[in-house]
C-alpha positions in Angstrom: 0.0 0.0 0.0 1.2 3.6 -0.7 0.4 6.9 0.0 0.3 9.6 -2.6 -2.0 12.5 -3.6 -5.5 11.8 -2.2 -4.3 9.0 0.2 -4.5 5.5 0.3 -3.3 4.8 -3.5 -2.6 1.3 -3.3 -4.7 -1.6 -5.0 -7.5 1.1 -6.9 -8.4 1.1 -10.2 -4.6 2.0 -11.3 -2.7 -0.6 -8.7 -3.2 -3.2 -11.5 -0.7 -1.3 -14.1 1.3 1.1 -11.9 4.5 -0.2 -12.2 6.9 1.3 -9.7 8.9 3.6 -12.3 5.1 5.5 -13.1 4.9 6.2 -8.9 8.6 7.1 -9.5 7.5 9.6 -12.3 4.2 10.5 -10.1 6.2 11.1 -6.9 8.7 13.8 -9.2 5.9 15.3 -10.5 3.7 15.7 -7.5 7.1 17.0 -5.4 7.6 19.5 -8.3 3.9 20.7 -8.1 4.3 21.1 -4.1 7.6 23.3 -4.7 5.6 25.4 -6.8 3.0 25.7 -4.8 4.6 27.1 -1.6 6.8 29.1 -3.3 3.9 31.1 -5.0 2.8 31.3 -1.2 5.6 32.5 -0.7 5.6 35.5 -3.1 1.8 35.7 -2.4 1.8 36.1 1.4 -1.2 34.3 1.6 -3.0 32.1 -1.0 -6.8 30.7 -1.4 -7.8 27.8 -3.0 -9.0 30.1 -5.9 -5.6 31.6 -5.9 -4.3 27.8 -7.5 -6.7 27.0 -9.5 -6.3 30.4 -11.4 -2.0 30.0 -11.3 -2.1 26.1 -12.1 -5.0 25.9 -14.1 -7.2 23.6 -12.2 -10.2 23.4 -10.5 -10.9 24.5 -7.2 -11.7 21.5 -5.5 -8.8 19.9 -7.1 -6.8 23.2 -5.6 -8.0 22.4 -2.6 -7.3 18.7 -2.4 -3.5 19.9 -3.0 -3.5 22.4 -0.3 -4.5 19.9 1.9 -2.2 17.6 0.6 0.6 20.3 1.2 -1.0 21.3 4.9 -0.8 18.0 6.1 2.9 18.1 5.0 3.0 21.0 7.1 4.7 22.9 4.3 1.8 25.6 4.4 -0.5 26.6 7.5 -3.9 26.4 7.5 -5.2 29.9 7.4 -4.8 31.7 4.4 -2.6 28.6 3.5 0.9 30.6 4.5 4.3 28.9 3.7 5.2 27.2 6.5 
């Protein structure tokens, strides 16, 4: 079992032909998005979940889900989603 973006990722619907140099590729990719992320806090001050979905082009719940994801890192704080 491994833990990724929105959790538990382990036997799901991609556990059957995830092969360990895509969660190697995933893992890159998600670290990369997280640097991004906290440094535009950074520059920002203070960020919403509106603020990422504008700058990275997704939605907001997705922002959310990655702010959350970052939080629980404890790379950001939870009110106004600061750098931590």
């Amino acid at each position: 079992m491994r833990w990724g973006f929105g959790g538990c990722v382990g036997p799901g619907p991609f556990g059957a032909f995830a092969t360990p140099e895509l969660w190697t590729l995933f893992d890159e990719w998600l670290e990369s998005l997280e640097d991004e992320l906290v440094d535009f806090a950074r520059e920002k001050g203070t960020i919403t979940a509106q603020d990422v979905a504008d700058r990275f082009k997704i939605s907001k719940r997705a922002a959310k889900v990655l702010l959350k994801y970052v939080q629980y890192k404890g790379r950001v704080k939870s009110s106004g989603y600061e750098p931590a």
